[in-house]
Backbone as a printed PyTorch tensor [residue, N CA C, xyz], in Angstrom:
tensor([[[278.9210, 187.9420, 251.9850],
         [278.6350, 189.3450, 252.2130],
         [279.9180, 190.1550, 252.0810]],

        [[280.0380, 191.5030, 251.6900],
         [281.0550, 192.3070, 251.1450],
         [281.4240, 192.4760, 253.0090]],

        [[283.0820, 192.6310, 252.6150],
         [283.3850, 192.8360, 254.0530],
         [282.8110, 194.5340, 254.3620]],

        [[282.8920, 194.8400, 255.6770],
         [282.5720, 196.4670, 255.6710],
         [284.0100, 196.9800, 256.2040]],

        [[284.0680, 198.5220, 256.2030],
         [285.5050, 198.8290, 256.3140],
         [286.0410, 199.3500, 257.6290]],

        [[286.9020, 200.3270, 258.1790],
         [286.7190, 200.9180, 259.4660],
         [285.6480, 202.0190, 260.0120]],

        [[285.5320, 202.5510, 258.7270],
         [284.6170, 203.4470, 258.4190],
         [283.0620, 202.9980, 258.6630]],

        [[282.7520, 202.2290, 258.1890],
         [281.6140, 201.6670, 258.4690],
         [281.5000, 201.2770, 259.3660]],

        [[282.0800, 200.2790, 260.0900],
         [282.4190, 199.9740, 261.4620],
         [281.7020, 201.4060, 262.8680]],

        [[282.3810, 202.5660, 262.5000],
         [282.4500, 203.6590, 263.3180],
         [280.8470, 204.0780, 263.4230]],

        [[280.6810, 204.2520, 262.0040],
         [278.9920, 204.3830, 261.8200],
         [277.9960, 203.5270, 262.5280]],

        [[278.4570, 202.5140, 262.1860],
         [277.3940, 201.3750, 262.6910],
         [277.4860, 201.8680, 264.7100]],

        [[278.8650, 201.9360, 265.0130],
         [279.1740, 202.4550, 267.0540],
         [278.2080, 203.6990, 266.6500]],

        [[278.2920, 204.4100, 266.1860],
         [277.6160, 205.6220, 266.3740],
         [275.8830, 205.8210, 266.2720]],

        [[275.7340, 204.5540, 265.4400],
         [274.0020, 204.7840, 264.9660],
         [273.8150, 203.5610, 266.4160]],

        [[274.4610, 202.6720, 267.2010],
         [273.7990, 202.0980, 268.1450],
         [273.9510, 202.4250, 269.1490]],

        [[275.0620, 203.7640, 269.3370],
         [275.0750, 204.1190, 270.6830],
         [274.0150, 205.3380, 270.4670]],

        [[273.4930, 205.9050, 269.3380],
         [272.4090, 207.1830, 269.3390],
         [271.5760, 207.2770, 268.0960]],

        [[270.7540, 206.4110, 268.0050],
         [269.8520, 206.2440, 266.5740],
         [269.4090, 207.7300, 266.0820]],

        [[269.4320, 208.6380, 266.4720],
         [269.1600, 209.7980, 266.3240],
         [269.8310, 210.6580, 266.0920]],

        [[271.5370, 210.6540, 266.1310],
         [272.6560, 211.2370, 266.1060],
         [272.4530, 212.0560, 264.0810]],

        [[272.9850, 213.0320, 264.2420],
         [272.4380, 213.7140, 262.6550],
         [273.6940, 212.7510, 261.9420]],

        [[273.2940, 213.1010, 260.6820],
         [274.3010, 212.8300, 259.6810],
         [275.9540, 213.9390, 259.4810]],

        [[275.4680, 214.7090, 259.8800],
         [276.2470, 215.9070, 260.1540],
         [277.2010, 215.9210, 260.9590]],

        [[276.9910, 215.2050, 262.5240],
         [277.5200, 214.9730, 263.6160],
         [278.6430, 213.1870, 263.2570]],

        [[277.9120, 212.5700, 262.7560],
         [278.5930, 211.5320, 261.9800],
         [279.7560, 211.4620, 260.9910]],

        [[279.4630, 212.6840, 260.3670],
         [280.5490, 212.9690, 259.4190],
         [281.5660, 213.7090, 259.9570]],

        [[281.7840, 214.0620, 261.0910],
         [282.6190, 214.7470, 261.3980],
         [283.1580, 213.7380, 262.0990]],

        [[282.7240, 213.1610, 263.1150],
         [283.7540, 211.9780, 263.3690],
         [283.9890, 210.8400, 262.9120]],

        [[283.6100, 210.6480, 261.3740],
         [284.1390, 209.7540, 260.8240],
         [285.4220, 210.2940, 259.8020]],

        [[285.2940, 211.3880, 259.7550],
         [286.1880, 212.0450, 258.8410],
         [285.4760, 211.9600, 257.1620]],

        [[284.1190, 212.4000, 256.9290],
         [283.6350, 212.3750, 255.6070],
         [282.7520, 213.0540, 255.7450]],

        [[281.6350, 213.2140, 254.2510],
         [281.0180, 214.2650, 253.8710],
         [280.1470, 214.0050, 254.7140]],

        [[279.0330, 214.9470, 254.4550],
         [277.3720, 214.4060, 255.1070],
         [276.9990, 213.2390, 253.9090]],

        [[276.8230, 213.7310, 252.8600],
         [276.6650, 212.6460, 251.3420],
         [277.2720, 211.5470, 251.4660]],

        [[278.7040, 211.4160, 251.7050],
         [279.5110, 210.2300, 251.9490],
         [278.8010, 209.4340, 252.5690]],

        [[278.6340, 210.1600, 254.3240],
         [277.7830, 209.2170, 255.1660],
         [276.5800, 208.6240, 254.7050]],

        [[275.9770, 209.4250, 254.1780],
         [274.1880, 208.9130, 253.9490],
         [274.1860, 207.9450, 252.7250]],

        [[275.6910, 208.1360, 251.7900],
         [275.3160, 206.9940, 250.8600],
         [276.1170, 205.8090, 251.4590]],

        [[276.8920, 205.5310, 252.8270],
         [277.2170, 204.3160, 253.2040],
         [276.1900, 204.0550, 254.3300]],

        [[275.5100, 205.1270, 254.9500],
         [274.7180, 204.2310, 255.3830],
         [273.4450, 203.6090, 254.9550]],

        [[273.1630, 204.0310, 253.7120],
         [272.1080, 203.9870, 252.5030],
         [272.8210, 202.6220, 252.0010]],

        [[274.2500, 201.9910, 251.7070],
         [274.9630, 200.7560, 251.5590],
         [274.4970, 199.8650, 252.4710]],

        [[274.7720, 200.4300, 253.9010],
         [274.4160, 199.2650, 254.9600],
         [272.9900, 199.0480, 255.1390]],

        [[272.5310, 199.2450, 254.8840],
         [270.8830, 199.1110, 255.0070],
         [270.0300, 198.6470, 253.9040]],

        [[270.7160, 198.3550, 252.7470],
         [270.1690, 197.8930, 251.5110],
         [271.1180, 196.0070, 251.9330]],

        [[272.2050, 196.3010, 252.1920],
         [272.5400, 194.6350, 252.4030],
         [272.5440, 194.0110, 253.6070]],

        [[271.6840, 194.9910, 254.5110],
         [270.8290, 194.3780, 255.4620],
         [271.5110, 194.0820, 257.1490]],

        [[272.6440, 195.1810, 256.6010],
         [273.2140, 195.3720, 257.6260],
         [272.6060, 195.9320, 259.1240]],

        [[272.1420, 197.1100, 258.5640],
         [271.2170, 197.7580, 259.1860],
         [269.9470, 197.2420, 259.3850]],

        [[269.1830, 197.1780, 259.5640],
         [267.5760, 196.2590, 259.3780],
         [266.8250, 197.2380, 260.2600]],

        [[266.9710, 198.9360, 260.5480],
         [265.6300, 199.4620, 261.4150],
         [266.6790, 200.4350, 261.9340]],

        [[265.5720, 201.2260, 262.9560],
         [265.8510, 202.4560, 263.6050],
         [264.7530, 201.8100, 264.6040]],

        [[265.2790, 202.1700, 266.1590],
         [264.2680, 202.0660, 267.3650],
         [264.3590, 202.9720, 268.0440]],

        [[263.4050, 203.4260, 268.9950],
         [263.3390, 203.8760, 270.7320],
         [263.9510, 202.9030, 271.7240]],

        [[264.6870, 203.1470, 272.4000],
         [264.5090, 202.4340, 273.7110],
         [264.0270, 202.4840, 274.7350]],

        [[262.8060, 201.3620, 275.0410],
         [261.2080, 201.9640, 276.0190],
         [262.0700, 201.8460, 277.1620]],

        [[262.2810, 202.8020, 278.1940],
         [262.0270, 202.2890, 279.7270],
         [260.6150, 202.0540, 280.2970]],

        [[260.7020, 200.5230, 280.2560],
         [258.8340, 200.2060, 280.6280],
         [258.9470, 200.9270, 282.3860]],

        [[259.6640, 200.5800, 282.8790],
         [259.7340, 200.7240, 284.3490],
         [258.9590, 202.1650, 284.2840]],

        [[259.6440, 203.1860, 283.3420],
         [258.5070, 204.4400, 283.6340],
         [257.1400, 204.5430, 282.7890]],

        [[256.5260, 203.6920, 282.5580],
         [255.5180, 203.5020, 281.7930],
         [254.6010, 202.6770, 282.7610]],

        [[255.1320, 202.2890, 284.2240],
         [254.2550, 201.9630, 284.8800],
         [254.5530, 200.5180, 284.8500]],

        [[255.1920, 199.8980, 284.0430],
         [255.6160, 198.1510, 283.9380],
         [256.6720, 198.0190, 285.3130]],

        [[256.5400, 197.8160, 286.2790],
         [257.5980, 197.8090, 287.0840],
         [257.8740, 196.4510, 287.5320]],

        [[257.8340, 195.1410, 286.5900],
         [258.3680, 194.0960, 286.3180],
         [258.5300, 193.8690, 285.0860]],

        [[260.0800, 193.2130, 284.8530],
         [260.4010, 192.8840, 283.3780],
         [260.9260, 191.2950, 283.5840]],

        [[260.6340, 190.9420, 282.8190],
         [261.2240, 189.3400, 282.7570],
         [261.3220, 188.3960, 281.9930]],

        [[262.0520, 187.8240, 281.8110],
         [262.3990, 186.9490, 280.5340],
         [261.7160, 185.1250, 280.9040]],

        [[260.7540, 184.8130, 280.2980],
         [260.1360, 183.5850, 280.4810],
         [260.6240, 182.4280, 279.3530]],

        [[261.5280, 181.3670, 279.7580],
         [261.5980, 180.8910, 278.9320],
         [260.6130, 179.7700, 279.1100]],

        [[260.6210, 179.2070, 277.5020],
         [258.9500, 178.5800, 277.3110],
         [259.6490, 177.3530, 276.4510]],

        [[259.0370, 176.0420, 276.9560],
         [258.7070, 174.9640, 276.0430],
         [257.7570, 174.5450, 275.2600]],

        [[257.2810, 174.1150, 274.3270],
         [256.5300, 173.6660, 273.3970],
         [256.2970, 172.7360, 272.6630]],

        [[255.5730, 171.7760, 272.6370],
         [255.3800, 170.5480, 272.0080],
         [255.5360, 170.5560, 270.3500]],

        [[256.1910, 170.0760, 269.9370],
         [256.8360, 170.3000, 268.6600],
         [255.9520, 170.6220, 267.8240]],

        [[254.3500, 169.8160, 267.4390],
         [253.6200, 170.2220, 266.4180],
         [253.0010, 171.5440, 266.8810]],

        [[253.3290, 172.0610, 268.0330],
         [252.2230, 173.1820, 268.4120],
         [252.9310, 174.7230, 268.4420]],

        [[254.3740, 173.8260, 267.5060],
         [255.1790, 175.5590, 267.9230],
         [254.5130, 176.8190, 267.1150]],

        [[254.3270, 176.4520, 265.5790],
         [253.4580, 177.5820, 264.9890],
         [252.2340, 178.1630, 265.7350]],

        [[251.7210, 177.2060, 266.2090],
         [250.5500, 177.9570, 267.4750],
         [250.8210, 178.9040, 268.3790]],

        [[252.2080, 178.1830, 269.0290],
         [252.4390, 179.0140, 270.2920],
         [252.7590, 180.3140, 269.8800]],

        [[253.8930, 180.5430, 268.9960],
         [254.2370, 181.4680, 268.3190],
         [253.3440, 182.7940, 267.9910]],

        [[252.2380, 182.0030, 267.1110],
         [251.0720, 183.1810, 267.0300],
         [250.1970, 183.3770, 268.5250]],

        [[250.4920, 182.9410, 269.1130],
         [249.6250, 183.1350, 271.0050],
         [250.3130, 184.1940, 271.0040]],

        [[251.5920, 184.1600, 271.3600],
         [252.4730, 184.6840, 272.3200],
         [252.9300, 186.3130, 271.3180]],

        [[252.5230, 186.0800, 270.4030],
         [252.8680, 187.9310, 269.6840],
         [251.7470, 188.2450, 270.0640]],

        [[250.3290, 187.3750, 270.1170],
         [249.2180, 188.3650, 270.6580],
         [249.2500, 189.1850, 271.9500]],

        [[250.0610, 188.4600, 272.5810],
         [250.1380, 189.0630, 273.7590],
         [250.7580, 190.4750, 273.6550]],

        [[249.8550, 190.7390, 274.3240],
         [250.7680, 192.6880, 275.0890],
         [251.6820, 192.6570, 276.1280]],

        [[251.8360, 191.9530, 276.7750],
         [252.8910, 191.2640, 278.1000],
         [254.0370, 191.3610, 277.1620]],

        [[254.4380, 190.1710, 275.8370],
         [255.5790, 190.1420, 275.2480],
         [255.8370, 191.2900, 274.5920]],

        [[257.2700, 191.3810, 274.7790],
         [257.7380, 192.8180, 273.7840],
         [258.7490, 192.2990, 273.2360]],

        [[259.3310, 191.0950, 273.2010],
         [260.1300, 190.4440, 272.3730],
         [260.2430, 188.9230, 272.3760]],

        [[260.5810, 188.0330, 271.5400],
         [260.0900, 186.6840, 271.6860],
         [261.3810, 186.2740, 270.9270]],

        [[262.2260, 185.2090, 271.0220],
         [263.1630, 184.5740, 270.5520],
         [263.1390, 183.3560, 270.4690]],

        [[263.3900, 182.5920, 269.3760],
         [263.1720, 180.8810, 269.0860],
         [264.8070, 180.8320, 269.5170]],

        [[264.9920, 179.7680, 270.5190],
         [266.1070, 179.3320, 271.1390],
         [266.3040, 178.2710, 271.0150]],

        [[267.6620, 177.6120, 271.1050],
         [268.3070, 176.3370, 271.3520],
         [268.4700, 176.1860, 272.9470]],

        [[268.7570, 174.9410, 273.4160],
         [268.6580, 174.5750, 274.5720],
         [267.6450, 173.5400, 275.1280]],

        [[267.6380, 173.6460, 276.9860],
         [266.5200, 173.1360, 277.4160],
         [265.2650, 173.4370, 276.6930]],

        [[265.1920, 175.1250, 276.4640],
         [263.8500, 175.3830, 276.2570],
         [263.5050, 175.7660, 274.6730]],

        [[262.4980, 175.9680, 274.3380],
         [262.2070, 176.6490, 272.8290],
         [262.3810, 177.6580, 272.4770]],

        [[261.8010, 178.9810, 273.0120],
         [261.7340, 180.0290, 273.0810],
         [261.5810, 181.0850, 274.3150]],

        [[262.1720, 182.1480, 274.3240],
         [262.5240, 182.8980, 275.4080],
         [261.3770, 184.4270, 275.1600]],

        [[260.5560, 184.8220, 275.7130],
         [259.6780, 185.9530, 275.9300],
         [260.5750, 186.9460, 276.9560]],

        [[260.5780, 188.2490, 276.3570],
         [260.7160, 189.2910, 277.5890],
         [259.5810, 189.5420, 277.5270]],

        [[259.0590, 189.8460, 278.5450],
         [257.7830, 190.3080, 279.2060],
         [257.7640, 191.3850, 280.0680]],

        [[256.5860, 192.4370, 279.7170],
         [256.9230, 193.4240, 281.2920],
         [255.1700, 193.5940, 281.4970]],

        [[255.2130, 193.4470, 283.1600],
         [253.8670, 193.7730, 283.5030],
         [253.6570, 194.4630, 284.5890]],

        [[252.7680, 195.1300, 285.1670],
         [252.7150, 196.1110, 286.1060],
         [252.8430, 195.7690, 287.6520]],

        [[252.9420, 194.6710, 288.0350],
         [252.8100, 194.4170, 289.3930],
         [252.7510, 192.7330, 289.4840]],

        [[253.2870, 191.9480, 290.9200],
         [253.4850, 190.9200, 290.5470],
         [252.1510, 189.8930, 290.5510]],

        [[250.8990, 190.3150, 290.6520],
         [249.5790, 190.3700, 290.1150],
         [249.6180, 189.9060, 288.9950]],

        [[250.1180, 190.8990, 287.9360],
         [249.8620, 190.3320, 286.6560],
         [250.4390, 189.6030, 285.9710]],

        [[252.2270, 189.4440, 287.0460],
         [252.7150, 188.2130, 286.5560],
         [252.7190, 186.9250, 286.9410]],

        [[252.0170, 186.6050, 288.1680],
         [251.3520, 185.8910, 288.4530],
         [249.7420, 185.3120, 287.2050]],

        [[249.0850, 186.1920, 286.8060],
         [247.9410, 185.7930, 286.3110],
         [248.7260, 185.7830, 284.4910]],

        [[249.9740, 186.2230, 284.3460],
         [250.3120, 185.6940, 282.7460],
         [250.7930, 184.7000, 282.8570]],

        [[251.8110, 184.0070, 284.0920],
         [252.3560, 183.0600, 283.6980],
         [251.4250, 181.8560, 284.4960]],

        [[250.7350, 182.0350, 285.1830],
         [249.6560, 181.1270, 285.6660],
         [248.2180, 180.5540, 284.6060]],

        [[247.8160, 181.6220, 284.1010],
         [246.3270, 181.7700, 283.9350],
         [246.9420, 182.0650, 282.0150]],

        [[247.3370, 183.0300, 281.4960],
         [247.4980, 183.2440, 280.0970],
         [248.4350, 182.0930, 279.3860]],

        [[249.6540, 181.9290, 280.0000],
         [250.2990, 180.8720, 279.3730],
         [249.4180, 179.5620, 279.0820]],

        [[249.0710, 179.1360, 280.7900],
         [248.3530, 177.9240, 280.6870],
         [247.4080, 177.6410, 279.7150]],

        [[247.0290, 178.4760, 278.8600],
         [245.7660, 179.2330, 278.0660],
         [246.1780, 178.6720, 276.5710]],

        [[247.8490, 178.4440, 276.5860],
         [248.2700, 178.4260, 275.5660],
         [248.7010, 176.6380, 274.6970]],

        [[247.7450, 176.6690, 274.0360],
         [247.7870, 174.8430, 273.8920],
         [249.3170, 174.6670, 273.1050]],

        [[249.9560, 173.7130, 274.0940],
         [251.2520, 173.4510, 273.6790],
         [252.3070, 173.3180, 274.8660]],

        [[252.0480, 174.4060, 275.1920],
         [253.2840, 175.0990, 276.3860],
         [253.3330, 173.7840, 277.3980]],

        [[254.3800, 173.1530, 277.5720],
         [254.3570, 172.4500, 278.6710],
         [255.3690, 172.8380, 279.8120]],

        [[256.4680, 173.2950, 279.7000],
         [256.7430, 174.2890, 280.5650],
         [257.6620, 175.7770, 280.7720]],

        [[257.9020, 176.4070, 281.8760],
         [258.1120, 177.6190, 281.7540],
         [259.1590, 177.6600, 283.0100]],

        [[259.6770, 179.0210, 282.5330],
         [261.0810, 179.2180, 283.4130],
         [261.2750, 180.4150, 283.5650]],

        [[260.9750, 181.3220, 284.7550],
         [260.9390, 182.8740, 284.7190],
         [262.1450, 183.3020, 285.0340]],

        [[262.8990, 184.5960, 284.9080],
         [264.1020, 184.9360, 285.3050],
         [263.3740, 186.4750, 285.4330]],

        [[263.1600, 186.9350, 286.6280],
         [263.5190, 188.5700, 287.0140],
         [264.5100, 189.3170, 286.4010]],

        [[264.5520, 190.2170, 285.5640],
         [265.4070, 191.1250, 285.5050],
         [265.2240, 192.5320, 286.7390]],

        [[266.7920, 192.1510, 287.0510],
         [266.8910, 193.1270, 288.3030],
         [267.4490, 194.7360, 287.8400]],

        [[268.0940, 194.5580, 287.0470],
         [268.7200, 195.8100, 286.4010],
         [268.9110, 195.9400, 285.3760]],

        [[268.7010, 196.4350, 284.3930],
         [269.6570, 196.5500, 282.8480],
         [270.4780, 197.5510, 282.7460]],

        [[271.6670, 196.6040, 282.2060],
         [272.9050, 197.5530, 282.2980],
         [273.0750, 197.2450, 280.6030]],

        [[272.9510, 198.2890, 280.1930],
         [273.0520, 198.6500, 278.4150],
         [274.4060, 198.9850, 278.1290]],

        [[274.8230, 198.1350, 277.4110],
         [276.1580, 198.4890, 276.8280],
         [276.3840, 198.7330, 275.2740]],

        [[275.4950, 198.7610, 274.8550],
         [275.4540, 199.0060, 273.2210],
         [276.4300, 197.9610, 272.2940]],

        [[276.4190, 197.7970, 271.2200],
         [277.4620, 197.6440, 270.5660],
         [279.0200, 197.3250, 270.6840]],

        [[279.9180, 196.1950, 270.5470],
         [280.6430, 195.9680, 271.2070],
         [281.7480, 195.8760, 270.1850]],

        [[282.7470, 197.2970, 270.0880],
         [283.6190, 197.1680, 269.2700],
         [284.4820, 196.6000, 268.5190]],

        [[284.9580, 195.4120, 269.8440],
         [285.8510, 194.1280, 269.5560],
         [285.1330, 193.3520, 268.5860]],

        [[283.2820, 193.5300, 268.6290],
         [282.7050, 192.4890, 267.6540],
         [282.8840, 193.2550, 266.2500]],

        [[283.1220, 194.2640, 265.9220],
         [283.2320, 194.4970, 264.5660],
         [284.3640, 194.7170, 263.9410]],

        [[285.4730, 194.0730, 265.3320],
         [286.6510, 194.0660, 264.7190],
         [286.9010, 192.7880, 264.0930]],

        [[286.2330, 191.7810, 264.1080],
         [286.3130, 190.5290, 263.6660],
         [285.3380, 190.2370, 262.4830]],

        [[285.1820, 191.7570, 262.0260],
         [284.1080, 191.5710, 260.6670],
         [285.0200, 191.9480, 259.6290]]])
């Protein structure tokens, strides 16, 4: 992959600390045009640097006032199964194939500990494969965006 420069670097801090930030506002603290910007970040996003634009949900105000990361085991022939279970779910909002003890790691958010009781009791169990599970509470998220030192080593 083509290295990227300081410049790019700055862009990339700026589009993950505010996906919404104008092109306008970008170019001024990168020191370039509006055009400049939009054709490097039109660069980073064609070699896949970039891969999307998001929201960041606070479920907590959406009424989810549990979030939690379940990590999950799986019997080897049944991982393509589990896989398609577990995106059906509305509980998961992100799913990661992991190394380690376990296979894969689910964040999950559900409204009360009711329903996380009846996903990881009653829905998992539901799920042919899963042999076992490992919940972790998230107590706080502390968001730090983008971590400069990492794109100094690009």
């Amino acid at each position: 992959m083509d290295v990227i420069d300081d410049i790019d670097k700055k862009i990339l801090i700026l589009l993950k600390d505010n996906a919404r930030i104008s092109l306008t506002e970008i170019a001024k603290k990168v020191g370039l045009s509006v055009m400049g910007v939009k054709n490097r970040i039109k660069k980073l996003e064609e070699k896949g640097v970039i891969e999307g634009y998001s929201a960041n949900i606070n479920f907590t105000k959406l009424g989810y006032s549990i979030v939690a990361f379940v990590e999950i085991s799986v019997e080897a022939k049944k991982r393509a199964d589990a896989i398609r279970e577990l995106k059906k779910r509305k509980e998961v909002v992100e799913l990661y194939e992991i190394g380690g003890t376990y296979d894969f790691i689910a964040k999950i958010v559900v409204k009360d500990m009711n329903e996380l009781r009846e996903f990881l009791a009653i829905t998992l169990a539901k799920i042919e494969g899963i042999v076992a599970t490992h919940t972790l509470l998230i107590i706080k998220d502390h968001k730090i965006g983008i971590s400069r030192q990492l794109l100094e080593d690009v």
